[in-house]
TORSE-472413 format. One line per 2 residues: number of its first residue (from 1); their letters; for each residue z, y, x of C-alpha. Coordinates in steps of 0.1 Angstrom, whole numbers. Each point is the difference from the previous one (the first is absolute). Layout:
<recs>
NUM = a = Z:Y:X ~ ... $
</recs>
This chain:
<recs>
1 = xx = -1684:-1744:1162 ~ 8:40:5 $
3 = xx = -14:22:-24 ~ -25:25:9 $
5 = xx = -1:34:-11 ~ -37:9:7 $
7 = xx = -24:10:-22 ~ -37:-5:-4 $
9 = xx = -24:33:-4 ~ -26:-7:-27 $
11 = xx = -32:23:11 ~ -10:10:-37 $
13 = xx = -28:28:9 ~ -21:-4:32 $
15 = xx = -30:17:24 ~ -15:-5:26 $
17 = xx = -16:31:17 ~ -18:10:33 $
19 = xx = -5:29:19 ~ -26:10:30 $
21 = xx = 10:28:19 ~ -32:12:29 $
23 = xx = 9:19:29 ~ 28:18:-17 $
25 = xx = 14:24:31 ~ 36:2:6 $
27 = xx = 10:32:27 ~ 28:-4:24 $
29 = xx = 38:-2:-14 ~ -15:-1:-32 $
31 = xx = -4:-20:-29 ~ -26:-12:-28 $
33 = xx = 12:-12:-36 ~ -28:-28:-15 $
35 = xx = 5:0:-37 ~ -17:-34:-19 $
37 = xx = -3:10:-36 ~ 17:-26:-26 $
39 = xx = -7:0:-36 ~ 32:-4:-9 $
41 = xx = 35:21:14 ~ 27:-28:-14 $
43 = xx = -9:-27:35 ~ 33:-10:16 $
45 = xx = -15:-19:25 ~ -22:-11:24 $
47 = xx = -18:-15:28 ~ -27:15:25 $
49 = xx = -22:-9:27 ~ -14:26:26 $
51 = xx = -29:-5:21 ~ -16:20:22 $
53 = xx = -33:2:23 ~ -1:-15:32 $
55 = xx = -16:18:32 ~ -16:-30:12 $
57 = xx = -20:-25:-29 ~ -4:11:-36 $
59 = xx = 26:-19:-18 ~ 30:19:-16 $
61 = xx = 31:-19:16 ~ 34:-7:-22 $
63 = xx = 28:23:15 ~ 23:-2:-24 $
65 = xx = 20:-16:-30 ~ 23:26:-23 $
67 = xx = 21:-4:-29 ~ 14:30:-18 $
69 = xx = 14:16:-24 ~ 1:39:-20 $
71 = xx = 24:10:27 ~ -9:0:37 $
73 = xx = 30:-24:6 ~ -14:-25:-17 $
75 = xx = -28:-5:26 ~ 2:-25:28 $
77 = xx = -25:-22:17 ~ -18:-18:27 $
79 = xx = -21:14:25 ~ -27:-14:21 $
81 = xx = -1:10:40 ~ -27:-2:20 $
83 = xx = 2:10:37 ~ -36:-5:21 $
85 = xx = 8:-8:42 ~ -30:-2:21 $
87 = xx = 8:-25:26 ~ -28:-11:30 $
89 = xx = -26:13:-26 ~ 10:-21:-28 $
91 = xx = 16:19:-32 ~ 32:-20:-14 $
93 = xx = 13:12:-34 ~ 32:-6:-5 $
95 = xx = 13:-3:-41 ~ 33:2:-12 $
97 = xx = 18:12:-34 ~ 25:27:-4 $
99 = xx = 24:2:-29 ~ 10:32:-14 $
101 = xx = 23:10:-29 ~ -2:41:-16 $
103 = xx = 41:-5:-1 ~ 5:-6:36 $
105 = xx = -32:15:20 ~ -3:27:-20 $
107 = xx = -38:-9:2 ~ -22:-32:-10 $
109 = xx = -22:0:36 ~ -2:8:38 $
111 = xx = -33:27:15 ~ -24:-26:-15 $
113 = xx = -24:15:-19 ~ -30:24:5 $
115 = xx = -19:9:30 ~ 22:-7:31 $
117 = xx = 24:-19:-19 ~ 24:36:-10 $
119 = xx = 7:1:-36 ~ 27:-24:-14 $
121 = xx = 7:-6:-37 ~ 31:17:-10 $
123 = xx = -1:-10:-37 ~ -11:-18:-27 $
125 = xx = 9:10:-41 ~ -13:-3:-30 $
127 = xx = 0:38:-12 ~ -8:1:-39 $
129 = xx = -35:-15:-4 ~ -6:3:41 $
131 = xx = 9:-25:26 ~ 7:26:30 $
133 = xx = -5:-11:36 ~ 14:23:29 $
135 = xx = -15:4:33 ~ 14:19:26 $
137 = xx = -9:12:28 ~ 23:-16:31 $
139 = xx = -14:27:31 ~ -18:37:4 $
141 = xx = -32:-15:2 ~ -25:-4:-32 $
143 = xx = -10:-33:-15 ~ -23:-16:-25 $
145 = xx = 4:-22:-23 ~ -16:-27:-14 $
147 = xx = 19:-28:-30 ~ -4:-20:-25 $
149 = xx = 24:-12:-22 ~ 4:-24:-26 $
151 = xx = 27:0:-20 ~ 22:-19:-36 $
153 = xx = 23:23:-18 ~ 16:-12:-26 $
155 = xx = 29:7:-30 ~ 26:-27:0 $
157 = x = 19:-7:-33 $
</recs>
């Protein structure tokens, strides 16, 4: 049987924190930087989850799954889609995921988020004691935004 060279990361310092940002305004071709305060600036690692508000119903949806890292390169991670068709007064929704990796896209997510769907996530990092999420802006045209996130840092040994 081959040998394998892989090794197995032991977490040995761990948190979980959230974050609510409310109607947090991005203008056009511009960006916003949400900083989640840790209490500790030695993470490695993490894992997040972003929500955000829906425009119809008044339950957050899941839009997205990221791992990453302290350098924007280490981020990468899978994005839900949704697209709405109105067809002979019905409304289909139509669901798929998209996979993204920082090293290749240069980004984590498509227009998505915020009000008419206009701000992507451009990074994820754990800065010191913050876990630093960047949205930015994808037209001219101001949007809002409204997340949640829930997220696992951790050191590994």
């Amino acid at each position: 049987m081959p040998k394998s060279n892989a090794q197995i990361e032991v977490a040995i310092e761990t948190e979980r924190v959230q974050g609510d940002l409310a109607a947090q305004v991005v203008p056009g071709s511009g960006s916003f930087l949400w900083s989640i305060p840790l209490t500790r600036d030695d993470y490695t690692h993490g894992e997040l989850v972003v929500y955000t508000g829906v425009t119809s119903g008044t339950h957050p949806r899941l839009r997205g799954f990221f791992k990453f890292g302290r350098a924007d390169a280490d981020g990468q991670g899978d994005v839900n889609v949704i697209s709405v068709n109105l067809i002979s007064l019905c409304v289909y929704y139509d669901r798929w995921t998209v996979g993204y990796a920082f090293r290749r896209d240069s980004k984590l997510s498509g227009p998505i988020f915020g009000s008419g769907n206009l701000l992507q996530l451009s990074s994820i990092k754990i800065n010191g004691a913050a876990l630093e999420l960047l949205f930015t802006n994808t037209s001219g045209t101001p949007s809002t935004l409204n997340a949640y996130a829930t997220a696992d840092v951790w050191k590994a040994a």
